[in-house]
Structure formats: C-alpha cells, structure tokens
C-alpha positions as CSV (number, residue, x, y, z in Angstrom):
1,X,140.7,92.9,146.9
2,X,141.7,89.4,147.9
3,X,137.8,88.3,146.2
4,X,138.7,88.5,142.7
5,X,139.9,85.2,142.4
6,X,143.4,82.8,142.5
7,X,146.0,82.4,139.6
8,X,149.3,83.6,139.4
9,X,148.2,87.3,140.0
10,X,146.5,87.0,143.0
11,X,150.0,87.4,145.2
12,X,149.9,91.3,144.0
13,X,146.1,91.8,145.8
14,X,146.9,91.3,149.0
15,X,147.0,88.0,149.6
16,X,150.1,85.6,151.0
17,X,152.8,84.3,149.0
18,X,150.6,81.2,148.4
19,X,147.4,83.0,147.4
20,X,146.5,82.3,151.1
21,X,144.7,84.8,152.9
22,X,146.3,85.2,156.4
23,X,144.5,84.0,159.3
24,X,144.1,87.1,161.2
25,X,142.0,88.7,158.0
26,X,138.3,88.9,159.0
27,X,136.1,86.6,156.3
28,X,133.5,88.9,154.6
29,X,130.6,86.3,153.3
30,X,127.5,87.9,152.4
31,X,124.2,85.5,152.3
32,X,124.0,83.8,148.6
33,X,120.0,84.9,148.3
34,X,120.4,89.3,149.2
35,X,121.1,91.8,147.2
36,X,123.1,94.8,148.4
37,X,120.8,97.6,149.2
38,X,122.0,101.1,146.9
39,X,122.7,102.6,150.7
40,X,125.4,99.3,151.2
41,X,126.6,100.0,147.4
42,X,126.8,103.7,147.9
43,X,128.7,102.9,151.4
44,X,131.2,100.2,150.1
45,X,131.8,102.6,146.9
46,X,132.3,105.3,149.4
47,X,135.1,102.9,151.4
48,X,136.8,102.5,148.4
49,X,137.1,106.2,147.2
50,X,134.8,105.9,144.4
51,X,131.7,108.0,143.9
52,X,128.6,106.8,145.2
53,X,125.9,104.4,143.5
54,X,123.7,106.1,141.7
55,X,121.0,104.0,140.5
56,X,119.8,106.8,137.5
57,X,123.0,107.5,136.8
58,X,124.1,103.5,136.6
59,X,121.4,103.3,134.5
60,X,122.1,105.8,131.8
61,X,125.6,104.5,131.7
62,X,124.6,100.9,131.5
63,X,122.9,102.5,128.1
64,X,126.1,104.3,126.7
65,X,128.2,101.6,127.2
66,X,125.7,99.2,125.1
67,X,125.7,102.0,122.2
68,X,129.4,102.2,123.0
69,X,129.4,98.0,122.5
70,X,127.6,98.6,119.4
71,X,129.9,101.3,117.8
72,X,133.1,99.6,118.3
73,X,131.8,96.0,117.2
74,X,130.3,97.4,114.0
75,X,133.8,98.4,112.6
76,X,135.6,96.2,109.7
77,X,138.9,97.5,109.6
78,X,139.4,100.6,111.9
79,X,137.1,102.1,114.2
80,X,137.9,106.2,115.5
81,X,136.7,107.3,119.1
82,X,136.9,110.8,118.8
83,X,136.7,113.3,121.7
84,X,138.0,117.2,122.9
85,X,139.4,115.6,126.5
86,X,143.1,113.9,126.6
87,X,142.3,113.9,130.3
88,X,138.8,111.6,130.6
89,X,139.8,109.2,127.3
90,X,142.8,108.3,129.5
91,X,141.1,105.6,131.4
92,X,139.7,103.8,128.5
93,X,142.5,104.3,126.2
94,X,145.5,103.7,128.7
95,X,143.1,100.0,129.0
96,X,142.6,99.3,125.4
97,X,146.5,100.3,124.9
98,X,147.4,97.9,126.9
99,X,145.4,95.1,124.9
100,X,147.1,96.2,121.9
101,X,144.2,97.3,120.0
102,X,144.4,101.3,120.4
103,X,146.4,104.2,119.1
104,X,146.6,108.0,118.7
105,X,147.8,110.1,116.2
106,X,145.7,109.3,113.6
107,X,143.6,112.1,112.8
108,X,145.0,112.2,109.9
109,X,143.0,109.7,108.9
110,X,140.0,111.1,109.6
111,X,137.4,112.4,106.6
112,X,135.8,114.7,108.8
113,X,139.5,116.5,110.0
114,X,140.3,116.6,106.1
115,X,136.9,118.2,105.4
116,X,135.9,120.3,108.1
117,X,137.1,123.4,107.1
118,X,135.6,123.2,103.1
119,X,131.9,124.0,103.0
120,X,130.0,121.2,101.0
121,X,129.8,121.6,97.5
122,X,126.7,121.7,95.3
123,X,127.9,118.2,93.7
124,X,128.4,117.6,97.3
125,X,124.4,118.0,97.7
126,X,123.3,116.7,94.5
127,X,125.0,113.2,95.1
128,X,123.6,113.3,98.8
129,X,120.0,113.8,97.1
130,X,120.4,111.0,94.8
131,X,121.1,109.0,97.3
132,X,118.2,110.5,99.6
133,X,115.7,110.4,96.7
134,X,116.8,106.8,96.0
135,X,115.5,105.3,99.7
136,X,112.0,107.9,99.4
137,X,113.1,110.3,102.0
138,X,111.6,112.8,100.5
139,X,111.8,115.6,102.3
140,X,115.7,115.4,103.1
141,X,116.1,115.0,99.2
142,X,114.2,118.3,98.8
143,X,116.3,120.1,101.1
144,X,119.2,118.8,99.6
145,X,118.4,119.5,95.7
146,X,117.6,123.1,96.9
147,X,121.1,123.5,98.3
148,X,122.4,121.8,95.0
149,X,120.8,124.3,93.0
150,X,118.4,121.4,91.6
151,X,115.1,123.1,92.1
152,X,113.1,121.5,89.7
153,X,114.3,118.2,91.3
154,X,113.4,119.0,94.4
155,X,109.8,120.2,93.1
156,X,109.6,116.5,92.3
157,X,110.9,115.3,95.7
158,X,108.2,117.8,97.4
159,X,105.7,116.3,95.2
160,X,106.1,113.5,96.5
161,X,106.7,114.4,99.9
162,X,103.2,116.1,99.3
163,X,101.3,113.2,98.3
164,X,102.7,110.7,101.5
165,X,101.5,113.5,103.9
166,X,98.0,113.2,102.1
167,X,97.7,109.8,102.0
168,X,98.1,109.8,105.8
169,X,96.2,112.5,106.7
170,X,92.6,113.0,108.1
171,X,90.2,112.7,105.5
172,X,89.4,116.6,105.5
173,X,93.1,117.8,104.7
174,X,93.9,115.3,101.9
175,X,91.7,117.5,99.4
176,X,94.6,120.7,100.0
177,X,97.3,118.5,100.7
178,X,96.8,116.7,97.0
179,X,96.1,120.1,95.4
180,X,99.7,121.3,96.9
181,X,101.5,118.1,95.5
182,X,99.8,118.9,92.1
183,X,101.1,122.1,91.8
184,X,104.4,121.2,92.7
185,X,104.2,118.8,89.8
186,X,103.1,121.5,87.5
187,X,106.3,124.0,88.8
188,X,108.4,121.0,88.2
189,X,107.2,120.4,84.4
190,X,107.7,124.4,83.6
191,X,111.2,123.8,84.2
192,X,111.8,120.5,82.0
193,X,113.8,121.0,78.9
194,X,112.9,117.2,77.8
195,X,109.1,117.0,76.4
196,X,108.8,113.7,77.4
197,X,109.7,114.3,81.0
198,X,107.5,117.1,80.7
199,X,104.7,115.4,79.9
200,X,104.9,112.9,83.0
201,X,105.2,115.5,85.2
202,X,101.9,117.2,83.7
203,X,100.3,113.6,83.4
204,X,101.3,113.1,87.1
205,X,99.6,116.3,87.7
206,X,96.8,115.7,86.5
207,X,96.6,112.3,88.3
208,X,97.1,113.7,91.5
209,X,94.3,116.0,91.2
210,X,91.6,113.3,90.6
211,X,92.8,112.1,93.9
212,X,92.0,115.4,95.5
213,X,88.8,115.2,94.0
214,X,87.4,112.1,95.5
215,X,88.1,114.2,98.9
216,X,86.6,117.5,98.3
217,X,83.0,118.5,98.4
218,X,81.4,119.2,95.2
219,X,82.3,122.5,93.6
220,X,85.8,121.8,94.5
221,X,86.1,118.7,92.9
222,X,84.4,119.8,89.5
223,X,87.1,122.2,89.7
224,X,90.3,119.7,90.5
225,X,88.5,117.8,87.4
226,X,88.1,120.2,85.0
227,X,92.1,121.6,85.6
228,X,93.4,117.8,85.3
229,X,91.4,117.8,81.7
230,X,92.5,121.1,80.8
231,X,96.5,119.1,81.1
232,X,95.7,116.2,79.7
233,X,93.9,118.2,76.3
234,X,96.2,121.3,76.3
235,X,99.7,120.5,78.1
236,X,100.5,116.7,77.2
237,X,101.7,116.3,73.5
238,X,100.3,114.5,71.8
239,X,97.1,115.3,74.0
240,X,95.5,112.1,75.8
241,X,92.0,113.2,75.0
242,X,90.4,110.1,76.1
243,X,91.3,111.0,79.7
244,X,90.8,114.5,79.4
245,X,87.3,113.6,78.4
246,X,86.5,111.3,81.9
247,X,87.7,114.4,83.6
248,X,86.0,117.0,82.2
249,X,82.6,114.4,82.4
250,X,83.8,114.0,86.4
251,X,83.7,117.6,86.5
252,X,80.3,117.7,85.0
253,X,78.7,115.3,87.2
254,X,80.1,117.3,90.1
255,X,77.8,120.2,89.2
256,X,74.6,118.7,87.2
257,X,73.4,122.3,86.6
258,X,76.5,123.9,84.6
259,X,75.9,123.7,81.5
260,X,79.3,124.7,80.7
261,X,81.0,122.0,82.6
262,X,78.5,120.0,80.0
263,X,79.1,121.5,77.1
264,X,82.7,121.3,77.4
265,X,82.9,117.9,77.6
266,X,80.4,117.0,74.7
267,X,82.9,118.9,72.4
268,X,85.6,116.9,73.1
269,X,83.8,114.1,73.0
270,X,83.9,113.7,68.9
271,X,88.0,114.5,69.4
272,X,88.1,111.7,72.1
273,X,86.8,109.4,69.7
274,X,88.7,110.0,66.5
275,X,92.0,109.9,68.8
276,X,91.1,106.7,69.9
277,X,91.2,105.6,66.2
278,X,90.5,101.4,66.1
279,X,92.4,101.0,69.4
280,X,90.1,98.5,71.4
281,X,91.8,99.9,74.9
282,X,91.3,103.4,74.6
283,X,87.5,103.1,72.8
284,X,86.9,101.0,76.2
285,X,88.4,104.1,78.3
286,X,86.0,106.2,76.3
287,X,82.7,104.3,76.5
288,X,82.0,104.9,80.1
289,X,81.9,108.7,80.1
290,X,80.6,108.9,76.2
291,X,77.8,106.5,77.9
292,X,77.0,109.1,80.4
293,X,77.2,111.8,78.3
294,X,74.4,109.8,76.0
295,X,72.2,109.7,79.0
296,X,72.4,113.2,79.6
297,X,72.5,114.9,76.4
298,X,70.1,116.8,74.2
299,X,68.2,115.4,71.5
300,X,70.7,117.4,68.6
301,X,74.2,116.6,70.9
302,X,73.2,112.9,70.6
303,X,72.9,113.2,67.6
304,X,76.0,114.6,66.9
305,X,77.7,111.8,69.0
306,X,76.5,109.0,67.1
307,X,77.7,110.3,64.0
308,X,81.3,110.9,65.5
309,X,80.9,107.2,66.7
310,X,79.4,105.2,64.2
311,X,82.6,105.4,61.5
312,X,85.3,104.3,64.5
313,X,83.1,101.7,65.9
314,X,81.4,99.9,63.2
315,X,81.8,96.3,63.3
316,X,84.0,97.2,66.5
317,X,83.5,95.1,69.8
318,X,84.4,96.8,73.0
319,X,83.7,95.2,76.4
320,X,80.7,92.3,75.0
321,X,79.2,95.9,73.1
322,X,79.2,95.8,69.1
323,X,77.8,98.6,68.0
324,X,75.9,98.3,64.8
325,X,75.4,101.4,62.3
326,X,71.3,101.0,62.0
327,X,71.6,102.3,65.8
C-alpha cells in the first residue's frame, strides 16, 4: 500500500509519520523491463482478497467500462444509470457520491418509469414511422405504420423496402423481388383517396416493373411490359400513352411471334400520337418505338401510321428528323 505515492495522504497507507517507510519493511522492486505473469497477478490478487486475474474476463470488462466511458460522457445535462441491484451499484455510486456528481431518488425523472405501464399509442407509432421513413429504414417504418393502423403507408415503406432488397440481390431473384415491390405499389394506390397520389403510386408501379423486366427471361418480361402499359393507358389520369406505348412495343419485342402483343401496340400507336399533340419532348419519347413499329408493320398498319403522324408532325423537327408530308 505504501507504492501509491507521497502527499499528504500517504501517512494513512502505512507508512511513517513522515511518509517514510520504516527500515525493517522489506523493499519490493520488480525489474523495469517484465511483465507480471497472470499466475503472479492471479497470486498477488489472491494475497490481497480479491478474485483472481482473469485475463477473458479483464478483457470483457476493459470493453464495458469503454461503453460505460462512452454513455456517461455523451450526456449534456443529466445522465441516469439505471439498475435492479442497490447492492452491486454501491461501489460505483458510494465513489461518484463522493465526487459530488451522483444522486438517487430521481426516478421520477425518468420517461421510461412515467411510461412503462401505458402501451404505445397508434400516434405513438405513426410519429416513430415518420421519423423511420424519414432516414430510409424501411422496413422498421413498415412495421411501425402497421401498428399505427397506416397500412397503405406502410405498403409504400414495403415498396421500397422491396426494391433495395432487389437491387442487391443475385441477378436471378431481382425479376420476383421487383414484381413484389410493384404490387405493393399497386395495393398502396387502391387505398389513395387523392388522384394525384394515386397516380404516382400506379406510375411508380409501372416503373418498377420495367426493371423486373430487364431481369427476366422472355415471356416473363413481355408480361411485366405489357401490365406496366396496361397502368400507364388505363389507371393514370390523364393516361400517359406515350409510355404506355414503349411498353406495350417492349412487350412485343419480347415475343416476335404474338401478334397480339403486336397489334396492341399499333392501336395505341395513333392515340400516342395525338396525346403528344406539338409537344417536341413527348413526340421524341414516341419516335423510338413508333420507328420500330414502322419496321415491323404490315403494308395497311403503315399505312395507317403515317396518316396519324403526318398532321402532328408536319413541319415538326424532332431529334435532327423533319418529317415532310410527301413521305
């Protein structure tokens, strides 16, 4: 005890009246370049009525009392160590006491002891979801709007959940995992009241399942097509026909040989156009698949094309293209 150094308290270890140590005390020096072996620590611990080193256990404590360091430092104002055991806080307690900077009875205080018997409430929830949805943690926003009640939110949230898990995932799953996020979408739109939230759900849709197309094999994808034109002409309002038009063409180049999946997307192919009106953006979203249509048409259906074209696009330049009416 007489090692821990001089100063005006080193009388009360031990030592003499002038911090000597007296003569007949055997010196204990230990060589400047070892290290205690764990048997020595375990031994010396052992003299002194302590429990024994334990280098594991030293080590996970070495890691509590750094999260410990961490916990208490973080506080501004007040910072609550709560436990279930008067008996093993005494120790730490009885020492921060005695710096001044620890006291009990304030449970009081405490927002979980005020709460702890009232379940949460669905507001409860729904302002945990916001707060969720608002840093993209999808899926604990999902579960959260469900236990608020909020199920078309947390359709949304599981949309999107959806959609991350595809975009990560092996090449071969992303085709279902896109479809599932689409659906969700869809669910989500039957239960807007607003139209115009309504339609960005659908339009989000429909989106999403042109990305599961470019993963799926063939008939699949014609399929993923032809349902994301089937939204765009028949669920957005106003309908976006210029889209719903590349989709239903996607679909037809999926399957070369259905002549359905063809003739589908030649009839919408005049309504594209007139939609479009004199709009130079959307004429340009319509060329490409109006193009491809041309190359595959019939004599009679390309015939039929030019005349829904040549009124919208005479003396009309599109993309370096100005399409004359002699042609």
């Amino acid at each position: 005890r007489g090692g821990w150094g001089g100063g005006p308290g080193a009388a009360s270890h031990g030592g003499t009246p002038n911090g000597q140590r007296p003569a007949s005390a055997p010196e204990r020096v230990m060589p400047a370049e070892t290290e205690p072996t764990t048997e020595a620590a375990g031994a010396a611990a052992a003299d002194r009525g302590a429990a024994p080193f334990d280098p594991v256990r030293d080590n996970i404590l070495c890691e509590e009392l750094k999260m410990l360091y961490v916990a208490m430092t973080r506080a501004r104002k007040r910072c609550f160590v709560y436990d279930s055991s008067t008996e093993r806080r005494k120790p730490l307690f009885d020492l921060l006491s005695r710096a001044g900077v620890a006291e009990s009875g304030l449970e009081g205080l405490l927002s979980v002891s005020k709460t702890k018997s009232r379940k949460s409430s669905a507001e409860d929830w729904l302002r945990q979801a916001d707060n969720l949805e608002r840093n993209r943690l999808w899926a604990h926003a999902e579960k959260a709007f469900l236990k608020g009640g909020d199920e078309k939110r947390a359709l949304e949230a599981g949309g999107r959940r959806l959609c991350d898990e595809a975009a990560v995932a092996p090449k071969e799953a992303r085709s279902a995992a896109f479809h599932r996020a689409a659906i969700a979408f869809m669910l989500c739109a039957s239960r807007e009241p607003e139209e115009r939230a309504r339609g960005l759900s659908l339009v989000r849709a429909a989106r999403i399942w042109c990305a599961a197309a470019s993963f799926a094999s063939s008939s699949r994808a014609a399929g993923f097509y032809a349902r994301a034109g089937e939204v765009l002409r028949d669920g957005v309002n106003p309908p976006r026909l210029v889209d719903a038009l590349s989709c239903f063409v996607g679909a037809a180049e999926q399957t070369p040989k259905d002549k359905m999946a063809w003739a589908t997307a030649q009839g919408l192919a005049a309504r594209a156009l007139q939609d479009s009106g004199a709009d130079a953006e959307r004429l340009e979203a319509a060329f490409k698949p109006l193009s491809f249509l041309a190359a595959q048409a019939e004599k009679a259906t390309l015939e039929q094309l030019v005349d829904a074209m040549a009124p919208l696009l005479s003396d009309f330049s599109v993309s370096g293209i100005r399409w004359e009416e002699d042609k």
